[in-house]
Structure formats: C-alpha cells, structure tokens
DSSP file (Angstrom, degrees, kcal/mol; ACC not computed):
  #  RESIDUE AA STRUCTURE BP1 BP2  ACC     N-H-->O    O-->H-N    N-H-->O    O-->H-N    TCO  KAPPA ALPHA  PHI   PSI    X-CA   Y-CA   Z-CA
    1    1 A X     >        0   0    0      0, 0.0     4,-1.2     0, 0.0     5,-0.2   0.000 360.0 360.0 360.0 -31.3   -2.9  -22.8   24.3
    2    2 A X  H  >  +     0   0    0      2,-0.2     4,-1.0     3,-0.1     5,-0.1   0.629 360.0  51.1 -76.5  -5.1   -6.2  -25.3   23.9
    3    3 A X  H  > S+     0   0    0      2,-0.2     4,-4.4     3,-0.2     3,-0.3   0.846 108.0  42.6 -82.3 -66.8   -6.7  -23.1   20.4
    4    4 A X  H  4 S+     0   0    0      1,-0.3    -2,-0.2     2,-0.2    -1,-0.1   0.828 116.7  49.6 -75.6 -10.5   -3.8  -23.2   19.0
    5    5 A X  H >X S+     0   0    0     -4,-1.2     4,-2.6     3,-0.2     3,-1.1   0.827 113.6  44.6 -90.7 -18.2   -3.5  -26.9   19.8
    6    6 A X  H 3X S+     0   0    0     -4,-1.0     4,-1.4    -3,-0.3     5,-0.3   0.847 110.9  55.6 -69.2 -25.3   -6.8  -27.8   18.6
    7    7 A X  H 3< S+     0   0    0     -4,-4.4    -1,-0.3     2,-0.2    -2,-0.1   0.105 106.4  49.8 -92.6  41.3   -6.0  -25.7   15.6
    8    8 A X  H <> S+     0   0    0     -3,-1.1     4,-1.7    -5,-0.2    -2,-0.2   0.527 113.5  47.7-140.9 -40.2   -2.6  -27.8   14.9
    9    9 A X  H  X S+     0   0    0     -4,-2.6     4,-1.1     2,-0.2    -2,-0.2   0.591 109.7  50.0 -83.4 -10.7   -4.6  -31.1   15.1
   10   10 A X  H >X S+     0   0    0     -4,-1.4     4,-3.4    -5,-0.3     3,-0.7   0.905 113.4  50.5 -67.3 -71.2   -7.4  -29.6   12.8
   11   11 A X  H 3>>S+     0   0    0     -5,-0.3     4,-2.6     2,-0.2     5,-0.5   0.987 110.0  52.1 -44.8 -70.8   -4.3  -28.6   10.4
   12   12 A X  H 3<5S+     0   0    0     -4,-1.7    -1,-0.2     1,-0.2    -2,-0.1   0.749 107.1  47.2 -17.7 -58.1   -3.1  -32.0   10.6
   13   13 A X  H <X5S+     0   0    0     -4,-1.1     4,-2.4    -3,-0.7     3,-0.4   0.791 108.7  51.4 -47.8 -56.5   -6.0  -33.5    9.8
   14   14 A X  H  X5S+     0   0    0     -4,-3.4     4,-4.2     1,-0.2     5,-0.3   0.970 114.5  49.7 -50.1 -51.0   -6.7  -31.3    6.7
   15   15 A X  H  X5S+     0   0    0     -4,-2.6     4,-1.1    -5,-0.5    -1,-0.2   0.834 107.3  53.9 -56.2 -35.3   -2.9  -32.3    5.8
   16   16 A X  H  ><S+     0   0    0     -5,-0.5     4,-1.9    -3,-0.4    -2,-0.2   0.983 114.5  42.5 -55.2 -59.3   -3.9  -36.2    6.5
   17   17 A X  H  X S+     0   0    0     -4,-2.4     4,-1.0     1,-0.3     5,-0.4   0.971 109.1  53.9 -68.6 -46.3   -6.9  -35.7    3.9
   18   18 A X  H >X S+     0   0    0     -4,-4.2     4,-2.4     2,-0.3     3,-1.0   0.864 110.0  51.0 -54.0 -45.8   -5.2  -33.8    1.1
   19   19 A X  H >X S+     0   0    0     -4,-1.1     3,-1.6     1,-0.3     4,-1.1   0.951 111.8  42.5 -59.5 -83.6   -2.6  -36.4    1.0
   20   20 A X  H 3< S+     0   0    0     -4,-1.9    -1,-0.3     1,-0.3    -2,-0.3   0.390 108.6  66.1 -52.9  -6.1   -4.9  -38.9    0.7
   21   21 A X  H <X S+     0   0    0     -4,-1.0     4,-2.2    -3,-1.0     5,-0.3   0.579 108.6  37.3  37.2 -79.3   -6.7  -36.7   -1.8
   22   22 A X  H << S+     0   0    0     -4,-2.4    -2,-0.2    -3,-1.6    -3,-0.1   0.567 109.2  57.8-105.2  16.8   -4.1  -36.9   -4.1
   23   23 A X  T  < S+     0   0    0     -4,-1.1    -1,-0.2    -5,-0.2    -3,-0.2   0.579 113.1  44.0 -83.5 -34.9   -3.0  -40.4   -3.6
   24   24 A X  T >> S+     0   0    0     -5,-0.3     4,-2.5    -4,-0.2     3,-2.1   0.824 117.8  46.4 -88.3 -27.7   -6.6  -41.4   -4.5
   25   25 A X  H 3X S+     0   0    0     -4,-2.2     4,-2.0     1,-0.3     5,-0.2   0.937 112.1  47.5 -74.5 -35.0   -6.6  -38.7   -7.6
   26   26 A X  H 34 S+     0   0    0     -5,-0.3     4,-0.4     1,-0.2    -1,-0.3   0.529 114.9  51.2 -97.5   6.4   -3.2  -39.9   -8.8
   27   27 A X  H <> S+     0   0    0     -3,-2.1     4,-2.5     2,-0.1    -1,-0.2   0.599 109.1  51.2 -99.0 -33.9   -5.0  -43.7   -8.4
   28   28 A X  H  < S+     0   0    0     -4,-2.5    -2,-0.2     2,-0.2    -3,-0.2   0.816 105.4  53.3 -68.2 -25.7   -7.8  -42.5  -10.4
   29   29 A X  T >X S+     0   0    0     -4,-2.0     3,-7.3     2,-0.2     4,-1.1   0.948 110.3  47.7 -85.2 -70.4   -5.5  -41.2  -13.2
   30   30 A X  H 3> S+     0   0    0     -4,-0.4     4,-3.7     1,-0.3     5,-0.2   0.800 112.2  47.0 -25.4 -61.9   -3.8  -44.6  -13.6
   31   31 A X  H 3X S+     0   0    0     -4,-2.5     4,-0.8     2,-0.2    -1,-0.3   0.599 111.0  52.8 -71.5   0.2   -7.1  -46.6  -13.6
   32   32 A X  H X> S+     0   0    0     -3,-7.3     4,-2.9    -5,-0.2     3,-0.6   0.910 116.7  44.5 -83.2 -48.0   -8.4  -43.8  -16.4
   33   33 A X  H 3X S+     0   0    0     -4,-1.1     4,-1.9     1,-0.3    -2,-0.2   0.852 107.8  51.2 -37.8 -75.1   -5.0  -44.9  -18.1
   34   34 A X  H 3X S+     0   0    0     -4,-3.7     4,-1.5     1,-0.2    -1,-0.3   0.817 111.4  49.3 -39.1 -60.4   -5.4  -48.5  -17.6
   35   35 A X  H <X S+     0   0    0     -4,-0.8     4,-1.7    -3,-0.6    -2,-0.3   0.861 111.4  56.7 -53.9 -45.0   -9.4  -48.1  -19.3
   36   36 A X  H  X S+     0   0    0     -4,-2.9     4,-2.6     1,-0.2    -1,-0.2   0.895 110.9  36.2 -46.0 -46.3   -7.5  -46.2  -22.1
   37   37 A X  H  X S+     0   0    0     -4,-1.9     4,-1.0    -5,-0.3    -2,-0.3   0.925 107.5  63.1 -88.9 -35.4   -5.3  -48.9  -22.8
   38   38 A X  H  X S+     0   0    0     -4,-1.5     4,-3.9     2,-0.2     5,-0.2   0.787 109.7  52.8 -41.3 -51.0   -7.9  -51.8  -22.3
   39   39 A X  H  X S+     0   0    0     -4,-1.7     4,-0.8     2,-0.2    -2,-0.2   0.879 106.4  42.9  -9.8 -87.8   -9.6  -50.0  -25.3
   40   40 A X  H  X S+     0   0    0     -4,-2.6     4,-0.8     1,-0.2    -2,-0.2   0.468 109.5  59.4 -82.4 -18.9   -7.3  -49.7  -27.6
   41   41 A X  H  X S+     0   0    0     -4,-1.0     4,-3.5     2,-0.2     3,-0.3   0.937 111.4  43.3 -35.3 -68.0   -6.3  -53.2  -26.9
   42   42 A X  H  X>S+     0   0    0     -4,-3.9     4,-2.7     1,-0.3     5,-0.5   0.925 108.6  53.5 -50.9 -31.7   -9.8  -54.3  -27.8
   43   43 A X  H  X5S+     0   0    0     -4,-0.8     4,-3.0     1,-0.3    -1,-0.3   0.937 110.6  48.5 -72.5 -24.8  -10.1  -52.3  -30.5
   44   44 A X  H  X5S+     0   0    0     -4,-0.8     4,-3.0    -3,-0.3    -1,-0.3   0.921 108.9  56.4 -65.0 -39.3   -6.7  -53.9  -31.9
   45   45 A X  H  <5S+     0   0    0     -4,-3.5    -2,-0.2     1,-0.2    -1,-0.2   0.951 106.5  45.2 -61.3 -50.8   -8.1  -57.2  -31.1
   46   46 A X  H >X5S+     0   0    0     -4,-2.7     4,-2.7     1,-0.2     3,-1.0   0.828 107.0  64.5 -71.2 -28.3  -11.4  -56.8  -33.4
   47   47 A X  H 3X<S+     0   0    0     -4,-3.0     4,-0.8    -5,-0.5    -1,-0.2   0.994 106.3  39.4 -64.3 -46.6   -9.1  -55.5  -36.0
   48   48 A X  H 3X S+     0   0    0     -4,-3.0     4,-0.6     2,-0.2    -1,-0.2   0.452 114.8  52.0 -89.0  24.0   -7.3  -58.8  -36.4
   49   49 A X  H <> S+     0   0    0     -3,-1.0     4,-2.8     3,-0.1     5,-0.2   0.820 104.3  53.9-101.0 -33.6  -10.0  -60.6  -36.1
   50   50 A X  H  X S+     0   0    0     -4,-2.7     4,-0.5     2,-0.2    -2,-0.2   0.396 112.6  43.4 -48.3 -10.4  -11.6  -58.8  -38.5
   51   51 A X  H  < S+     0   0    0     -4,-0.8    -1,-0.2     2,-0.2    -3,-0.1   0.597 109.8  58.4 -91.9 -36.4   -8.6  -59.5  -41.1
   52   52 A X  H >< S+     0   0    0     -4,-0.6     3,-2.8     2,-0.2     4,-0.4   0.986 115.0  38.3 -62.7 -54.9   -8.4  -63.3  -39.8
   53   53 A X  H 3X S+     0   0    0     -4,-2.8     4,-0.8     1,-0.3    -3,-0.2   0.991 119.8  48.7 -72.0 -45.7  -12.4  -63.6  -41.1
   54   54 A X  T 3< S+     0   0    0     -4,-0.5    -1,-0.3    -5,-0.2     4,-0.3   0.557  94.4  64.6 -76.2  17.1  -11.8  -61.4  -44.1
   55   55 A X  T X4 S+     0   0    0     -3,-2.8     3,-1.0    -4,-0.1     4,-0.2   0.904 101.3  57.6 -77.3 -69.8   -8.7  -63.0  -45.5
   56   56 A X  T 3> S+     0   0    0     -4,-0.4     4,-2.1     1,-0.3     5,-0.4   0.549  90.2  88.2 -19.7 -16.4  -11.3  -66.5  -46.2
   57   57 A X  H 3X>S+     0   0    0     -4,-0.8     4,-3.2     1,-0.2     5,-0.6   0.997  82.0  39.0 -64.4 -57.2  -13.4  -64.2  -48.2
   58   58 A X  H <>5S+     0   0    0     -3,-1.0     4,-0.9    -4,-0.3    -1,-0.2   0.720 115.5  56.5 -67.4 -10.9  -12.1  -64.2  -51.8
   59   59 A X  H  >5S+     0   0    0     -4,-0.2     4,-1.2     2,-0.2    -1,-0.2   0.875 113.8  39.4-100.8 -38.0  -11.5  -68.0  -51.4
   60   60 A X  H >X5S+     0   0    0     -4,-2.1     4,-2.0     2,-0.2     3,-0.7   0.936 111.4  54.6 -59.7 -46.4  -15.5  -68.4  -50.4
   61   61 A X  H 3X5S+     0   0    0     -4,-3.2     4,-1.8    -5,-0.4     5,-0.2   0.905 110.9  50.0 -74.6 -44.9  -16.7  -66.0  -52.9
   62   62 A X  H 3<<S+     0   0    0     -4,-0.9    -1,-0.2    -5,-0.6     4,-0.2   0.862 114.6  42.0 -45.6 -41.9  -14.7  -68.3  -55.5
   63   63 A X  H XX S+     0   0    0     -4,-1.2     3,-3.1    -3,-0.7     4,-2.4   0.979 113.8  48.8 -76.2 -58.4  -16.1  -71.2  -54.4
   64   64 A X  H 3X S+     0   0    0     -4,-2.0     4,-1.2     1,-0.4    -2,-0.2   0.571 111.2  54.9 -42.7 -45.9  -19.7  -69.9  -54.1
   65   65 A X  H 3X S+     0   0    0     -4,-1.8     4,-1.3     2,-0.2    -1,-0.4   0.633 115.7  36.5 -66.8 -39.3  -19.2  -68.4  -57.7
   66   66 A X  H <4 S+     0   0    0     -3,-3.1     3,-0.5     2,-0.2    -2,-0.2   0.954 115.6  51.1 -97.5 -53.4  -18.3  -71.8  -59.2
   67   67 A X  H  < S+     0   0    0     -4,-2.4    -1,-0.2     1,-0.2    -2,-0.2   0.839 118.6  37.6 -56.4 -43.2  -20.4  -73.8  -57.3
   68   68 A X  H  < S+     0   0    0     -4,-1.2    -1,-0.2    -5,-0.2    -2,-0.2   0.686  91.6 103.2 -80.6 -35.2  -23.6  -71.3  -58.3
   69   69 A X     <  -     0   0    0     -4,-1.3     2,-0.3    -3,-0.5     5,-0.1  -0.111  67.0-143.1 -37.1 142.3  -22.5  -70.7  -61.9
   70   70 A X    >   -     0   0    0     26,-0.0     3,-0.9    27,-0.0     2,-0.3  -0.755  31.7 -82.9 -96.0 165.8  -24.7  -73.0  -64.4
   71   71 A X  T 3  S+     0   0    0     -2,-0.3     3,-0.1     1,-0.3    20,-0.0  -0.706 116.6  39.1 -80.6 154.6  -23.7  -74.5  -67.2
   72   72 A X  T 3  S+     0   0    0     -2,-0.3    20,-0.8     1,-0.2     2,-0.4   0.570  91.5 104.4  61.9  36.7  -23.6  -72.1  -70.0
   73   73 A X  E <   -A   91   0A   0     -3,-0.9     2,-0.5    18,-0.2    -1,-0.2  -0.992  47.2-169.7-127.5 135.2  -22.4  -69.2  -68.1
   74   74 A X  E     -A   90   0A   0     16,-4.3    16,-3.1    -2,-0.4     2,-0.1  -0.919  13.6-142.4-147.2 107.6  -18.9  -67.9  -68.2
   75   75 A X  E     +A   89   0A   0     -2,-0.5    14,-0.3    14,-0.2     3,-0.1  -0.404  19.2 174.1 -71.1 137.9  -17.4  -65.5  -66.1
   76   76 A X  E     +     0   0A   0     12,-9.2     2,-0.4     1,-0.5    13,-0.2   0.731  67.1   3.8-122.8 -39.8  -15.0  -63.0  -67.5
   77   77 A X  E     -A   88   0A   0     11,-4.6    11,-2.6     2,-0.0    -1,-0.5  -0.951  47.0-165.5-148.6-177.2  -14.3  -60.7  -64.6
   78   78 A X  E     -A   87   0A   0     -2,-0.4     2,-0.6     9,-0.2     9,-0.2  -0.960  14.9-173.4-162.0 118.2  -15.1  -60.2  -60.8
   79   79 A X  E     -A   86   0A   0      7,-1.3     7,-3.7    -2,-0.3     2,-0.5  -0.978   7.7-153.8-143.9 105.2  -14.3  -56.8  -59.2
   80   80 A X  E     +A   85   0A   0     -2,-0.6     2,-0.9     5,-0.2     5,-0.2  -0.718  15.9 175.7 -98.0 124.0  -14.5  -56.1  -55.3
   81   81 A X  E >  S-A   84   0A   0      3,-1.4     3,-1.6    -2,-0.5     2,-0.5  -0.874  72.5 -65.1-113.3 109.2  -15.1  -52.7  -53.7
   82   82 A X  T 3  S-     0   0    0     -2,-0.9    61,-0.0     1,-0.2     3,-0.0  -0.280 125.3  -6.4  43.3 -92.3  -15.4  -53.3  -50.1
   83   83 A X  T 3  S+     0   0    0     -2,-0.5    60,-0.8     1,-0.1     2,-0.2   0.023 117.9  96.8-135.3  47.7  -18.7  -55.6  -49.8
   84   84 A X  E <   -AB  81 142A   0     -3,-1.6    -3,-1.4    58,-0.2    58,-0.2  -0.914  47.5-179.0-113.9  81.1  -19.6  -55.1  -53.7
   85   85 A X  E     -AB  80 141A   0     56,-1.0    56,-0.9    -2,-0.2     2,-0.4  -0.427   9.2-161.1 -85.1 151.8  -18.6  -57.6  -55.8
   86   86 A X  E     -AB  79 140A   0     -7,-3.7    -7,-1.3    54,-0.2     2,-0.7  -0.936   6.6-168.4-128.4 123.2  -19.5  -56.9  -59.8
   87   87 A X  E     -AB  78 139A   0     52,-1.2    52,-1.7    -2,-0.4     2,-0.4  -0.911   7.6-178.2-115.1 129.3  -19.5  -59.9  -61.9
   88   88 A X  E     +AB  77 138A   0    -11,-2.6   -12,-9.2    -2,-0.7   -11,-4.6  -0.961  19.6 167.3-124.2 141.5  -19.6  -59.4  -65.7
   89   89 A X  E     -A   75   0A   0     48,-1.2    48,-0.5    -2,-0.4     2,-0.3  -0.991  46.6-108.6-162.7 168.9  -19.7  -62.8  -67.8
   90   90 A X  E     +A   74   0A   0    -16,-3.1   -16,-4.3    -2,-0.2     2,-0.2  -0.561  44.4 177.9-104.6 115.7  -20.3  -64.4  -71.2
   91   91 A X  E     -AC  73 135A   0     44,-2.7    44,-1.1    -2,-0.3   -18,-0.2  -0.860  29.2-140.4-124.8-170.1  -24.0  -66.5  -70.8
   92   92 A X  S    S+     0   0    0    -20,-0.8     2,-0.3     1,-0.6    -1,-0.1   0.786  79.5  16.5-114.1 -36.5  -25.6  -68.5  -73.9
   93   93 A X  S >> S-     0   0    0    -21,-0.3     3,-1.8    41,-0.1    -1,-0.6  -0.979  72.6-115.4-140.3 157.7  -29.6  -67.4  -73.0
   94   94 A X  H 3> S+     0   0    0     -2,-0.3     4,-2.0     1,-0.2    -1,-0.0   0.562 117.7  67.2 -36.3 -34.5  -31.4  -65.0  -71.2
   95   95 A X  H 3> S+     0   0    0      2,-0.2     4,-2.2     3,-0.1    -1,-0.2   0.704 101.0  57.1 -65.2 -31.7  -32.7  -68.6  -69.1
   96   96 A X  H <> S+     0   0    0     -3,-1.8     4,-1.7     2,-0.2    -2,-0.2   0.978 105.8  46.4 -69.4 -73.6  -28.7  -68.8  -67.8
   97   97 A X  H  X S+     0   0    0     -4,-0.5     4,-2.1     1,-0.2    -2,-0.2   0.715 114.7  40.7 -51.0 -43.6  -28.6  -65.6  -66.3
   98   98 A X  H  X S+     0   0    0     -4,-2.0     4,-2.7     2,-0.2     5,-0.2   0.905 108.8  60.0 -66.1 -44.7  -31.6  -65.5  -64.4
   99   99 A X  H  X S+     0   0    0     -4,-2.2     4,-4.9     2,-0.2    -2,-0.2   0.934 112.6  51.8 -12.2 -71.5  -30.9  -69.4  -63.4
  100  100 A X  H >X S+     0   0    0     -4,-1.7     3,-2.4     1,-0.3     4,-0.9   0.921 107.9  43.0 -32.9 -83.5  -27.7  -67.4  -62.0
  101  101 A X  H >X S+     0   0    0     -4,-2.1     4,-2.9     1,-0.3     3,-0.9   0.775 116.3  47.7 -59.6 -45.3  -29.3  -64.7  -60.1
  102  102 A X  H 3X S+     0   0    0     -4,-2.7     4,-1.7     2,-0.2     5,-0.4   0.794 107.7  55.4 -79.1 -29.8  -31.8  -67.0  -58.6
  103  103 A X  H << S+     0   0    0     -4,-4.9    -1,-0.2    -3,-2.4    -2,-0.2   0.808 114.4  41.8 -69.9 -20.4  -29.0  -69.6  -57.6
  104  104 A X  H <X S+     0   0    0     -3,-0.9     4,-1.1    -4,-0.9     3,-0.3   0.873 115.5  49.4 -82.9 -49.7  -26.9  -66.6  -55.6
  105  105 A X  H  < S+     0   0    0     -4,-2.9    -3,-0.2     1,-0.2    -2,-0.2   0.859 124.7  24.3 -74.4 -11.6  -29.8  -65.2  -54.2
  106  106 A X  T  < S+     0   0    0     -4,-1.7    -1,-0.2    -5,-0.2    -3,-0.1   0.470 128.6  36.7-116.0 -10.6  -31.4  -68.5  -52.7
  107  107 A X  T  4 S+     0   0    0     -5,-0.4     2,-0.7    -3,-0.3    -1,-0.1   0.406  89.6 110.7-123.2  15.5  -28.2  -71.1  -52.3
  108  108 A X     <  +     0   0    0     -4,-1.1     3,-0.4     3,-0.3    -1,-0.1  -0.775  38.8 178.4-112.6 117.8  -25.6  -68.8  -51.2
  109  109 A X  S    S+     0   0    0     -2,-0.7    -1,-0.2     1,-0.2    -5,-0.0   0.776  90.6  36.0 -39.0 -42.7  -23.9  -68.5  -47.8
  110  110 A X  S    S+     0   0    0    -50,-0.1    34,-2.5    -3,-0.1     2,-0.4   0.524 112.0  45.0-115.3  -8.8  -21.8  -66.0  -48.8
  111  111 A X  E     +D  143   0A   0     -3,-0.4    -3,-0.3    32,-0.3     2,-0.2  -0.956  54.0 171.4-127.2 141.6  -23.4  -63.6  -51.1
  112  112 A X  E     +D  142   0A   0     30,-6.7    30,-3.4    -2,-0.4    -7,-0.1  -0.818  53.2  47.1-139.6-179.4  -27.2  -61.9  -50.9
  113  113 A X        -     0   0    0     -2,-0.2     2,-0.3    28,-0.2    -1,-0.2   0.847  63.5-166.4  16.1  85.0  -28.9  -59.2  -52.9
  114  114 A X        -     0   0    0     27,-0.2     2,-0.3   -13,-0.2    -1,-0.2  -0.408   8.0-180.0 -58.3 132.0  -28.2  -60.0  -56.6
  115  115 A X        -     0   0    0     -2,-0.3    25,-1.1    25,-0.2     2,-0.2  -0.713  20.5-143.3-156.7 118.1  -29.0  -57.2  -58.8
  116  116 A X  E     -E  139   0A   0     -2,-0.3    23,-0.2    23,-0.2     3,-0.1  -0.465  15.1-175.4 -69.0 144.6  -28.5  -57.5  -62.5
  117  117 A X  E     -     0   0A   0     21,-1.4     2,-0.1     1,-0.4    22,-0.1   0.889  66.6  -8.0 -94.6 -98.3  -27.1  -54.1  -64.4
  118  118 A X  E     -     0   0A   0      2,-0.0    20,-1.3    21,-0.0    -1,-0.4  -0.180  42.8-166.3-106.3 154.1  -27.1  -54.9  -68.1
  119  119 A X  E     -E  137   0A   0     18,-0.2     2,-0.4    -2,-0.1    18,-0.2  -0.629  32.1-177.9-158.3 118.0  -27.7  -58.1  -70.1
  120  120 A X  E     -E  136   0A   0     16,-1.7    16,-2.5    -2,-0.1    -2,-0.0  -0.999  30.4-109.9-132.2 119.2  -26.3  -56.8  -73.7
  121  121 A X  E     -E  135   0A   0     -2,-0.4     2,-0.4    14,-0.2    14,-0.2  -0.173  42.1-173.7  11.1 110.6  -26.3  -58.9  -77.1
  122  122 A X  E     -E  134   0A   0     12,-1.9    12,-2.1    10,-0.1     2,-0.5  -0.911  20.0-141.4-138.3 160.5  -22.7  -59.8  -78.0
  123  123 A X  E     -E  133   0A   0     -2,-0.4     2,-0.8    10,-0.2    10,-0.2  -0.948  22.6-169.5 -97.1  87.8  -21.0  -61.4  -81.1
  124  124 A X        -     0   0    0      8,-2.8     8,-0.5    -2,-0.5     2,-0.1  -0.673  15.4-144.4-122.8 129.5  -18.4  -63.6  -80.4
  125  125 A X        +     0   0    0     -2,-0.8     6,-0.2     6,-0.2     5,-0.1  -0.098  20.9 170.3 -38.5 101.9  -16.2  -65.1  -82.7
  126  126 A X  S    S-     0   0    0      4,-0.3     2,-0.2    -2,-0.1    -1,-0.1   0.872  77.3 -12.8-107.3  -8.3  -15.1  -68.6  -81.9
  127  127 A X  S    S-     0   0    0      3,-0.7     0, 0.0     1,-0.0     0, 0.0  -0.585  90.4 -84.7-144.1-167.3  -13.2  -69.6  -85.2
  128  128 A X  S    S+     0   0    0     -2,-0.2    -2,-0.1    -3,-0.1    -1,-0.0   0.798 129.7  38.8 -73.5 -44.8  -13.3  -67.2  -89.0
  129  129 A X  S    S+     0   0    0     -4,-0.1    -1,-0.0    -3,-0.1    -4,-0.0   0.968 109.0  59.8 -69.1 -63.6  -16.4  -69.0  -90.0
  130  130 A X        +     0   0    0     -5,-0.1    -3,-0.7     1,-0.0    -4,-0.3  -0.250  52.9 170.5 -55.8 145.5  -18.7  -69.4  -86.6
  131  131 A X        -     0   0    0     -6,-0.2     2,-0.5    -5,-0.1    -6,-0.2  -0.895  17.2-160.0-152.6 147.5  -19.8  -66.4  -84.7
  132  132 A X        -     0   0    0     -8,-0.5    -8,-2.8    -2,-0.2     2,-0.3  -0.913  18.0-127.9-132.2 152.8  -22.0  -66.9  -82.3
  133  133 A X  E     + E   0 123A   0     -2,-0.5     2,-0.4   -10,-0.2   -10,-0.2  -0.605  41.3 151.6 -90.6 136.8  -24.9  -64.7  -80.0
  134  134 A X  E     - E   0 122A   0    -12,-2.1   -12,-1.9    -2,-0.3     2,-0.3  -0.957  47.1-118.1-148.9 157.0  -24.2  -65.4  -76.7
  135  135 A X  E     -CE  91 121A   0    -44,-1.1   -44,-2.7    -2,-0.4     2,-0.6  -0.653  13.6-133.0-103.1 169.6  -25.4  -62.3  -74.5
  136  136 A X  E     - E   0 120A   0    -16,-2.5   -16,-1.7    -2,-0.3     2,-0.3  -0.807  31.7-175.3-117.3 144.0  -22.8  -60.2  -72.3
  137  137 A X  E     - E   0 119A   0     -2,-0.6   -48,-1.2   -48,-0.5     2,-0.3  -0.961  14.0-171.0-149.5 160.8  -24.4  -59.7  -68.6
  138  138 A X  E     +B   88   0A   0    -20,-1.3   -21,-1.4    -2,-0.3     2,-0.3  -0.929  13.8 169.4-151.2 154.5  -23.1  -57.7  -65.6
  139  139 A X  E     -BE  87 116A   0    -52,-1.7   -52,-1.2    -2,-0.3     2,-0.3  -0.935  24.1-137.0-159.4 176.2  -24.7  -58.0  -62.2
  140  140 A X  E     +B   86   0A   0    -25,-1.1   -54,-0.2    -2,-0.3   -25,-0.2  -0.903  22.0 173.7-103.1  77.5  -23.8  -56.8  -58.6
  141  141 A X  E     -B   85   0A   0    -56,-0.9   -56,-1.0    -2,-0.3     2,-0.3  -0.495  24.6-127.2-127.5 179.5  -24.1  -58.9  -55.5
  142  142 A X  E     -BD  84 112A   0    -30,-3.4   -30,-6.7   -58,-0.2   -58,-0.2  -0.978  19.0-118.8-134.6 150.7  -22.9  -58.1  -51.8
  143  143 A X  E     - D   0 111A   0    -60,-0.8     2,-0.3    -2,-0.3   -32,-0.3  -0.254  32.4-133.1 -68.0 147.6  -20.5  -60.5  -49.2
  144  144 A X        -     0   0    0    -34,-2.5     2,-0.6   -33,-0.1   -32,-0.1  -0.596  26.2-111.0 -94.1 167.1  -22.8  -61.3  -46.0
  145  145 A X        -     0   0    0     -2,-0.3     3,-0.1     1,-0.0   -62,-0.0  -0.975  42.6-125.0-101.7  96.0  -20.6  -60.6  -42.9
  146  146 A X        -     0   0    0     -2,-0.6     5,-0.0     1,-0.1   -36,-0.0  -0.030  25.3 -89.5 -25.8 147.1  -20.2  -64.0  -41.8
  147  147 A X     >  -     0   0    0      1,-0.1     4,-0.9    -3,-0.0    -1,-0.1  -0.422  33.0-123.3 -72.8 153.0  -21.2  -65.1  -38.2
  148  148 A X  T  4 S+     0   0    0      2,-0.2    -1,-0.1     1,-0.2    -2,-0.0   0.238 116.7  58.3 -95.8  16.0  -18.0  -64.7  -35.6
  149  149 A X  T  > S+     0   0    0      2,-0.1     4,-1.2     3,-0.1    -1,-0.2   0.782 110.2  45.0 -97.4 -44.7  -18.6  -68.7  -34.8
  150  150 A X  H  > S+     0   0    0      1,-0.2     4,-0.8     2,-0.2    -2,-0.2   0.791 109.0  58.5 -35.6 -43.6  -18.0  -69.3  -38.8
  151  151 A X  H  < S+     0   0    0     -4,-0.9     4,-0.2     1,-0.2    -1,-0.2   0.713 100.7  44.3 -94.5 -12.6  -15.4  -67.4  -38.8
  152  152 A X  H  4 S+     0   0    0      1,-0.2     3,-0.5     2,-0.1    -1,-0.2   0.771 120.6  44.5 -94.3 -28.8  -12.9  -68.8  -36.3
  153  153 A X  H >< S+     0   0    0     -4,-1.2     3,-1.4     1,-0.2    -2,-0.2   0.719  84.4 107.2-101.8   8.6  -13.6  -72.5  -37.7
  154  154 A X  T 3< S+     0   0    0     -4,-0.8    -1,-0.2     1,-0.3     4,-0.2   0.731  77.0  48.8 -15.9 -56.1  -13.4  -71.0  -41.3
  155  155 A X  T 3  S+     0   0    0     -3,-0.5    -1,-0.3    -4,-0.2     2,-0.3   0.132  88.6 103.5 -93.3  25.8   -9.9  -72.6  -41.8
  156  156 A X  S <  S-     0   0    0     -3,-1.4     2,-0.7     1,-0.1    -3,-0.0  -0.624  88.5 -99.1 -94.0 149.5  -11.3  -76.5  -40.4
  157  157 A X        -     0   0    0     -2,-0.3     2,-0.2     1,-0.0    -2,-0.1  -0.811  38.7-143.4 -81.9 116.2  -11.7  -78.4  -43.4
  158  158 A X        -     0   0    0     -2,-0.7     2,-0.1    -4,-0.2    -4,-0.0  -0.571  11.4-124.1 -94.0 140.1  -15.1  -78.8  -44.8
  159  159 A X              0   0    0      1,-0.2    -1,-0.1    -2,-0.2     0, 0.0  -0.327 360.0 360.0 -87.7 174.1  -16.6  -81.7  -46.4
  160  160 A X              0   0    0     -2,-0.1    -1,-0.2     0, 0.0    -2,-0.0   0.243 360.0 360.0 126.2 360.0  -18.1  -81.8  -49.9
C-alpha cells in the first residue's frame, strides 16, 4: 500500500511537470512568434525609411548638378540605374569638362567617384551659316548614401 501510494504521488508529480512542460513550450512558441513579427516589423520600418531618404534624391542630385555645372557646359541627359547616374552633355572646351569632374568630385555632398567615358568632337549647328565645335562628353558618377541624421531633416528648409 506505501508503493503504490508513493508511486501515485511520483505519477502526479511527473503529470505536474509535463503540464508545466507544455505550458512553458507553448510560451516559448509565442515569444519565437512575437521575435518573428518584431523582425519583420523592423525590416518594414527600414524599408520606409529607406524610401523617405530616397525620394529627396533626384531633387539633390538636381541641385548638386546645377550648382557644380560651369559655365559652358550643358547637360543633355541624366540617366539613373540604382546608384549610377550617367550624365552626357554639350561642353565648349576640354578646360569645361574637367572643371566639371573636379567640381563633383571635391564640392559635392551628394555625388563621389566621377569617371569620365568619352569626350567626342561634335558639330553643332546653331543657325544655316554658324556651326560650331563644341565637344560631346559622357561621364558616370555615383549617389553617396546620405547619413540617417541628414536624412530625416532632409525636408527642413535649407538656406542658400
């Protein structure tokens, strides 16, 4: 009789832990859940933040472009692939273009590693009589990735 009740409070026990056993497992799945979802939260979060800092891009790279431009240089088009702009434009001497490249790589916030492609001879026609040599240039440059303190006061109004 002392058996079989010690072996009924031994069963008991065993029954106590497995329960609590799968009360802590079925706490453990929730808080893997919960880490899951904390995740994919974040990861949602850096995605629109990454779309707030990169809408402000084409509007810098515009300014940056005008502002860096010399006189005698004239840009005819501007084509981005991810964080690869190519600018081809109309300059008047060889002294213009380089001006250029040295004014992106050393004054610009928002663009680094110029690299001229071509600089090609062109004709262009500005009336029937005049034609004039002006050279045809293409170059390359890449966006910096702004700093994430820039980018949240990005839309404060800047002076200049």
């Amino acid at each position: 009789m002392l058996l079989q009740f010690l072996t009924s409070e031994q069963q008991s026990r065993n029954q106590y832990v497995q329960n609590e056993i799968s009360r802590l497992e079925a706490q453990i799945k929730d808080i893997a859940n919960l880490k899951a979802e904390i995740e994919s939260l974040k990861s949602r979060q850096r995605a629109v933040e990454d779309l707030q800092t990169d809408r402000n891009t084409p509007v810098q790279l515009l300014n940056d472009l005008a502002r860096l431009s010399p006189e005698g240089v004239y840009l005819t088009a501007i084509r981005q692939d991810n964080k690869v702009v190519t600018i081809s434009g109309i300059a008047q001497t060889n002294e213009r273009v380089s001006e250029f490249l040295r004014n992106v790589s050393r004054n610009s916030e928002w663009l680094e590693k110029p690299d001229l492609i071509e600089v090609k001879l062109a004709n262009v026609s500005t009336n029937s009589r005049d034609q004039r040599r002006l050279l045809d240039f293409s170059m390359k440059v890449s966006i910096k990735a702004p700093p994430r303190e820039t980018a949240s006061g990005a839309s404060a109004p800047q002076k200049g």
